[in-house]
LUMBADREN-999368 format. One line per 8 residues: number of its first residue (from 1); for each residue x, y, z of C-alpha. Coordinates in Angstrom, 2 decimals. Layout:
// residues N
NUM = X Y Z ~ ...
***
This chain:
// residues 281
1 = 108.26 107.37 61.60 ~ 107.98 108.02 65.56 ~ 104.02 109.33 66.40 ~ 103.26 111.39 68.91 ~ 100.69 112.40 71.22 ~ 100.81 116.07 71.67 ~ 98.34 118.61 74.12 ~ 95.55 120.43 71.75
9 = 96.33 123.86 72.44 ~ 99.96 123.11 71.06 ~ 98.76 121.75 67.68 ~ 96.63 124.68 66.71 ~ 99.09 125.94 64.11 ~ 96.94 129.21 62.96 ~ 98.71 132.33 63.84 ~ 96.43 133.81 67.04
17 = 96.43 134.87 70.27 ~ 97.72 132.48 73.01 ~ 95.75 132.00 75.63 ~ 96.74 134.10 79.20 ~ 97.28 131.37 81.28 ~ 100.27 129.81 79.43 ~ 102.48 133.03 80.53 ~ 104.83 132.91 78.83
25 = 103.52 132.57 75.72 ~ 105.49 131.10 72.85 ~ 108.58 130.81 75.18 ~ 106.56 128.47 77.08 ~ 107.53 124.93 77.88 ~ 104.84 123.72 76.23 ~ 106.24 124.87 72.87 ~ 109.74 123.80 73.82
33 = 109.21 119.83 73.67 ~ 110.78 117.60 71.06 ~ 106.77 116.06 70.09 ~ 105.78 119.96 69.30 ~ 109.43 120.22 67.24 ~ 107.82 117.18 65.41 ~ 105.02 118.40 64.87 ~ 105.77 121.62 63.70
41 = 108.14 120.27 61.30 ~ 105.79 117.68 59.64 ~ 102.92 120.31 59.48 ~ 105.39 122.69 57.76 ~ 107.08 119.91 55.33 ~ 103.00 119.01 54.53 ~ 102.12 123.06 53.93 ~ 104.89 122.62 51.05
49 = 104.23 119.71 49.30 ~ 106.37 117.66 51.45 ~ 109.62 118.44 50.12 ~ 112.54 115.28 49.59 ~ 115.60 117.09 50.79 ~ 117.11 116.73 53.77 ~ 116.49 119.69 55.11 ~ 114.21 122.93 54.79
57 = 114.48 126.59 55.25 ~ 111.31 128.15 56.62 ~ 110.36 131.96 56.98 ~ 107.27 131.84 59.44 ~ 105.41 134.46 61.19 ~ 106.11 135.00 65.01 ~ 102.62 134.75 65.93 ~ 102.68 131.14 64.70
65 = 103.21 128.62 67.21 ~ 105.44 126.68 64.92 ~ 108.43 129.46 65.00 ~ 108.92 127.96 68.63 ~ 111.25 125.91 66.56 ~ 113.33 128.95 66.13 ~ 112.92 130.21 69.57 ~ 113.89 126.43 70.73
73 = 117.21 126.65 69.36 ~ 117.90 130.40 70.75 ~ 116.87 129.61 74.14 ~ 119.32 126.80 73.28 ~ 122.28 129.06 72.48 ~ 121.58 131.92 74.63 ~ 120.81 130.44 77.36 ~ 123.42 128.05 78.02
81 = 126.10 130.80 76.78 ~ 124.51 134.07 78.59 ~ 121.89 132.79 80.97 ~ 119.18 134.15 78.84 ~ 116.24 131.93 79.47 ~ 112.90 132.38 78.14 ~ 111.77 135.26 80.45 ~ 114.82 137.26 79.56
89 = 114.01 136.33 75.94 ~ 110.33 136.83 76.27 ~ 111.32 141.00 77.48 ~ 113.98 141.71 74.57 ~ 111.66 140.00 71.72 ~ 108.11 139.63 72.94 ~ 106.44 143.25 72.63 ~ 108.17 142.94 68.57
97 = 106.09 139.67 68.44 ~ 102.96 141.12 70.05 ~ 102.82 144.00 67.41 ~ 103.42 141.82 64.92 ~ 107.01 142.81 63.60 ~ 108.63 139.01 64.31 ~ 109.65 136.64 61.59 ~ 112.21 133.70 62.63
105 = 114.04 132.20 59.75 ~ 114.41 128.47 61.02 ~ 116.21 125.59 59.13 ~ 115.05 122.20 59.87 ~ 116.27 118.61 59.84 ~ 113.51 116.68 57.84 ~ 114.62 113.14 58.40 ~ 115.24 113.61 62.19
113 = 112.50 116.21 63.13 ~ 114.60 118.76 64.75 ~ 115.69 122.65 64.63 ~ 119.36 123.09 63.24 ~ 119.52 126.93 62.86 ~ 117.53 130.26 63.27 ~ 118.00 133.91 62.28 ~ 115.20 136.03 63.70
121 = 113.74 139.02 61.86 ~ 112.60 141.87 63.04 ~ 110.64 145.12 61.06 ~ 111.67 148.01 61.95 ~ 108.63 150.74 62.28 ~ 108.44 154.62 63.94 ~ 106.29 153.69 66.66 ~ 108.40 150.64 67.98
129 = 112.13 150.77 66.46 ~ 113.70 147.83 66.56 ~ 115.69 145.87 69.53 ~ 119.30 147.73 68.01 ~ 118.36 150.91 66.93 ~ 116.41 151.07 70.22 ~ 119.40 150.46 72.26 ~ 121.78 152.35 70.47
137 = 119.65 155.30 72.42 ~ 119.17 153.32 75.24 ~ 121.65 155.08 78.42 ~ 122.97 152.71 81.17 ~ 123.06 149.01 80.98 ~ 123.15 146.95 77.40 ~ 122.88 150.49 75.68 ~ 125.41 152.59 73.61
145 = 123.88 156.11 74.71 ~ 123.68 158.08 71.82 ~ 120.87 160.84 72.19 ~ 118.73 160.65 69.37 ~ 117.72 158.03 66.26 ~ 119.21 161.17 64.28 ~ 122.90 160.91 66.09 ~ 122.51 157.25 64.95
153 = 121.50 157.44 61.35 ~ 124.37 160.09 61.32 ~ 126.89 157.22 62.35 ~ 125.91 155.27 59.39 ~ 125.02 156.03 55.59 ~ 121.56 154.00 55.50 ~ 119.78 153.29 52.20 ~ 116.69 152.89 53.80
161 = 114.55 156.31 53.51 ~ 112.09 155.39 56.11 ~ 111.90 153.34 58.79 ~ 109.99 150.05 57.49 ~ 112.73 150.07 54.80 ~ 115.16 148.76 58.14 ~ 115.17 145.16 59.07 ~ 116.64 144.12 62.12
169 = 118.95 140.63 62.14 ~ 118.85 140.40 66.36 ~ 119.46 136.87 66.53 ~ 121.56 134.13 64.65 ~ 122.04 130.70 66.12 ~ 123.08 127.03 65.01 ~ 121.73 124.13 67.71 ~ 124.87 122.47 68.90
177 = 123.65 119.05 67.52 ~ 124.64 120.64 64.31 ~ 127.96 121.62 64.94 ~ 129.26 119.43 62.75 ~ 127.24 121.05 60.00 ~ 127.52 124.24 61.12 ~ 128.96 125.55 57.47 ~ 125.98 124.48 55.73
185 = 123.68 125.70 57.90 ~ 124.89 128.81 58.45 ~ 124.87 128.96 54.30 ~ 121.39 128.04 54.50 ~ 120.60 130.87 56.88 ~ 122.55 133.03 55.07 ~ 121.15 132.41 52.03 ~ 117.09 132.58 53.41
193 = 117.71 136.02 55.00 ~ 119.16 137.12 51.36 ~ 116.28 135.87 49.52 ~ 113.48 136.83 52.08 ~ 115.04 140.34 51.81 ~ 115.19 140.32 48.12 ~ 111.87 138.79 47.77 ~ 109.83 141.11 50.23
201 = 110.45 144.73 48.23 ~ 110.57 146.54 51.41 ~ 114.36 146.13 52.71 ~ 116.49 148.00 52.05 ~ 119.10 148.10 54.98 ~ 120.10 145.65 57.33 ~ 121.09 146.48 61.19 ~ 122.43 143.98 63.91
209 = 124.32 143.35 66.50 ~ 127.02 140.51 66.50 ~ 129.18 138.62 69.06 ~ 133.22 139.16 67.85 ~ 132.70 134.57 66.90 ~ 129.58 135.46 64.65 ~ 130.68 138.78 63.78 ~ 134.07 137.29 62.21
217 = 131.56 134.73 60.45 ~ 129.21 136.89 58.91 ~ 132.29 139.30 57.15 ~ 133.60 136.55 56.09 ~ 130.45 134.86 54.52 ~ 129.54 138.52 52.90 ~ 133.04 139.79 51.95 ~ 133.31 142.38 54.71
225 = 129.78 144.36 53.48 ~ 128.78 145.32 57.35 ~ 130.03 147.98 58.28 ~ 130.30 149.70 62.66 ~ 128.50 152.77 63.01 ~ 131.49 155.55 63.58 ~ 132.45 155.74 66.99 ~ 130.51 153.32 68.46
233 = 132.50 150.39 70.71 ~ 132.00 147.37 71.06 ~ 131.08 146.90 74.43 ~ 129.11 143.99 76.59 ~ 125.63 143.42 75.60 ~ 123.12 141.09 77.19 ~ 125.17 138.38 78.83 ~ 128.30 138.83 75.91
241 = 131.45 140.80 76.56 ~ 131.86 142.25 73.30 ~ 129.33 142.58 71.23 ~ 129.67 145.41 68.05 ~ 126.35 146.95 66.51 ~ 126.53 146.70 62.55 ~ 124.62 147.84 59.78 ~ 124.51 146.83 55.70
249 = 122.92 148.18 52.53 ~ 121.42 145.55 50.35 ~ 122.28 146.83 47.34 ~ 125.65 147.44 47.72 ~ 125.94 143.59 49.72 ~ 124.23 142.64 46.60 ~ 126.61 144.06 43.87 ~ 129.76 143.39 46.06
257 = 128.59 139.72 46.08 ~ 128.13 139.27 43.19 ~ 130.76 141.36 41.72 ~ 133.48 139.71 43.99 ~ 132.45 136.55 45.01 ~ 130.61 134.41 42.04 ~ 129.97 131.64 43.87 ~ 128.58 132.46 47.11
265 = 126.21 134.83 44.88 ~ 125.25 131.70 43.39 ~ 125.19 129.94 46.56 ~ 122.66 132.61 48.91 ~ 120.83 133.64 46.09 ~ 120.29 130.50 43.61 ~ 120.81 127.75 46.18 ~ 123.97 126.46 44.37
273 = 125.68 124.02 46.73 ~ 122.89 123.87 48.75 ~ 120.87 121.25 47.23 ~ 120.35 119.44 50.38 ~ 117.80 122.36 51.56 ~ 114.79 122.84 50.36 ~ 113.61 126.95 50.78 ~ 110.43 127.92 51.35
281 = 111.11 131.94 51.68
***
């Protein structure tokens, strides 16, 4: 196995507060470089016991330098498809990681030390919404308009009673090195959002907003359980052209599942099929 030689302040794994000068925080460079991706992975695969398969799943905080490896493969995706780069990035996402709201779901190649895929999570609260919910409100540019939270809850049939009980899905993203495995890692994403949710006894309702390419993807991985808040386009949305805001009751994607679909119930929820992947979630 390769070593490398990384800078101090980027092997400081405890969640903390990043020091001013580096800007732009965990978008940073610094965080971006394949020595910190190894690094991060073998201190994660260590925290766990140093796991045999192939590949892991890993829910970690967004104050902890090591979900970089999640950011690495958005700036990836975004960037290169919107222009997104990581000071755009930094303004949609950053004051949800400052509060401490952030989670990025990341799924890692253990043999070759690198990112494959990332969902990023974000907690819904009163003071701070969340990036969707926010912009349904939001008038003008990458925002649907509608007046109140009220007009939007009245466009969907939430679960969730109060506003913790609402996680936001923002972000879902498979590095291009891993096209070729893009099924199984988009499985393995699927299936550590359903068990972080599941595990976490908060969630209740899901809310996101999805490209048509992922949007087709994610029906068809959960049997059609999203559902478009009534009367709301799609419309462009941060460097897309058509992007549709969607929300999801656990429950109900829970029984449908499991009712309808055996084996991907066995798959996202018991890891059946996905032996390759070890979770930590």
């Amino acid at each position: 196995m390769t070593t490398y030689e990384t800078k101090p302040q980027v092997t400081a794994f405890e969640a903390e507060t990043l020091p001013e000068e580096l800007g732009l925080g965990l978008w940073s460079s610094e965080f971006m470089t394949d020595e910190f991706e190894a690094e991060s992975i073998r201190s994660l695969m260590e925290e766990n016991g140093n796991p045999e398969e192939k590949f892991g799943v890993y829910i970690i905080d967004g104050k902890d330098p090591r979900s970089s490896l999640g950011r690495k493969v958005e700036l990836e995706r975004f960037d290169d498809e919107f222009g997104n780069g990581p000071d755009y990035m930094k303004k949609l996402y950053g004051e949800f990681e400052d509060f401490g709201l952030t989670q990025l779901l990341v799924v890692v190649d253990h043999e070759n030390l690198r990112a494959a895929g990332v969902i990023r999570l974000v907690r819904n609260t009163a003071e701070h919404g969340c990036r969707i919910l926010n912009d349904l409100q939001l008038v003008g540019e990458n925002g649907w308009g509608l007046s109140t939270l009220d007009e939007v809850k009245n466009r969907a049939d939430f679960a969730a009673e109060t506003p913790e009980e609402i996680l936001d899905i923002p972000t879902i993203a498979v590095s291009k090195d891993y096209g070729s495995k893009l099924t199984a890692v988009s499985d393995a994403l699927c299936a550590g959002v359903f068990q972080t949710s599941l595990k976490d006894g908060i969630t209740k309702t899901w809310v996101c907003s999805l490209a048509r390419i992922p949007y087709i993807i994610i029906q068809e991985k959960t049997g059609n359980a999203f559902y478009e808040f009534a009367g709301v386009p799609s419309a462009p949305y941060h460097g897309d052209t058509d992007t549709t805001p969607l929300w999801c009751n656990l429950d109900e994607l829970f029984d449908m599942t499991k009712s309808n679909d055996p084996s991907r119930y066995q798959k996202y929820y018991e890891g059946v099929g996905l032996e390759d992947y070890f979770f930590a979630v």
